[in-house]
Structure formats: C-alpha cells, structure tokens
C-alpha positions as CSV (number, residue, x, y, z in Angstrom):
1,X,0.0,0.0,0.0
2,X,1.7,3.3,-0.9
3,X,1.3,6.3,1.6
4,X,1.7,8.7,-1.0
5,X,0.8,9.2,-4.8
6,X,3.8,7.4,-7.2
7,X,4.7,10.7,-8.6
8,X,4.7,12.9,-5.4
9,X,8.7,12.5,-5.5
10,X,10.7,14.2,-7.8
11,X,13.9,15.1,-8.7
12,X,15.3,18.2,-10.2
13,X,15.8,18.4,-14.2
14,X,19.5,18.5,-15.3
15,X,21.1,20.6,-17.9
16,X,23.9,19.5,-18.8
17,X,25.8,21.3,-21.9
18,X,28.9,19.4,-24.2
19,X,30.5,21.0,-26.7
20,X,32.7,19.3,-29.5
21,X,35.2,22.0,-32.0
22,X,37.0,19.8,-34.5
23,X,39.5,20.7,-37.7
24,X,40.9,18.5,-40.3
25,X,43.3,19.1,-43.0
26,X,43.7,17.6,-45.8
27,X,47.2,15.7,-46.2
28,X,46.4,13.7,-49.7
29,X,43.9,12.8,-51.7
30,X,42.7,10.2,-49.2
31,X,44.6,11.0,-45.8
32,X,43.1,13.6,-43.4
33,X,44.7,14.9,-40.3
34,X,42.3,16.6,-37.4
35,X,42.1,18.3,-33.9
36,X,39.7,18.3,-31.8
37,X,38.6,19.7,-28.0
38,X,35.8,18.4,-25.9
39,X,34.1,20.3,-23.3
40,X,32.0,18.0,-21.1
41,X,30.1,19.8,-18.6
42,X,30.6,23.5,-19.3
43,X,28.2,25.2,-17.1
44,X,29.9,22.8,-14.3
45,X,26.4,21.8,-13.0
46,X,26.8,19.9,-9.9
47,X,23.1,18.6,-9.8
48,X,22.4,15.0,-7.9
49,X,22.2,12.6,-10.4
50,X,20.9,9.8,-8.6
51,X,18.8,10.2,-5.3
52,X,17.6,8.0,-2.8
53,X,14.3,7.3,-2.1
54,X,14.0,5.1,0.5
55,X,12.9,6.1,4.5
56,X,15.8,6.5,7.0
57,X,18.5,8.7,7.3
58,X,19.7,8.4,3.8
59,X,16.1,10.1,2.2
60,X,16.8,12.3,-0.4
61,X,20.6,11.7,0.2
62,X,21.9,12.3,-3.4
63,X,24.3,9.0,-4.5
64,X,25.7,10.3,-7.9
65,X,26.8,14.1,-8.1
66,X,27.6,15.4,-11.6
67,X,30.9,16.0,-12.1
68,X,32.8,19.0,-12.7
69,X,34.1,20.4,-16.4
70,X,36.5,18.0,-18.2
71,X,38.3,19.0,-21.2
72,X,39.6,17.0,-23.7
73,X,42.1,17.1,-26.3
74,X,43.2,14.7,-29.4
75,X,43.8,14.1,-32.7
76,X,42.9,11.7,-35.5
77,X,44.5,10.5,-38.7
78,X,42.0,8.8,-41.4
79,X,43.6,7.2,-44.3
C-alpha cells in the first residue's frame, strides 16, 4: 500500500551542456589529419544525479553528483 501518490517525488531536471570543435586538414587525396577539444560539462552543474528514495536517514541523500568540467584534447588520422 503506498502512503503517498507514485509521482509525489521528484527530482530536479538536469542541464547538462557538451561541446565538440574539431579541424581537419587535408594531407592527400585520401589522408586527413584533425584536432579536436571536448568540453563536457561546461556550465559545471553539480546537480544529484541519482537520489535515494528510501525512508531513514539516507532520504533524499543524493548518491551520484555530476561531475565537474573536463576538457579533452586529441587528434585523428584517417587514411
């Protein structure tokens, strides 16, 4: 028997913004060279992920946290 309606729990929405600049160049006729950065995270939201629901002292005790901005640079090489 529930003690309250299914949806009366609710956790907060999560924005969450990535953000991808890549460059190639052209070596050959069929051999391309390119850059690229990643941004995960960029407005470094820290929002709970995951929270628990169940009575006690862990209620609404977040388990996953967002993480904070990672950057991330490579290359590539197509041929």
């Amino acid at each position: 028997i529930l003690a309250e309606p299914i949806d009366s729990q609710r956790q907060d929405d999560i924005v969450i913004l990535d953000v991808r600049a890549e460059k190639f160049f052209n070596l050959s006729a069929s051999r391309r060279f390119g850059v690229f950065v990643d941004v995960y995270n960029l407005t470094n939201s820290d929002a709970a992920q995951n929270i628990n629901w169940n009575s006690g002292s862990t209620y609404r005790f977040p388990v996953t946290i967002i993480g904070p901005t990672i950057m991330r640079f490579g290359t590539k090489f197509d041929w």
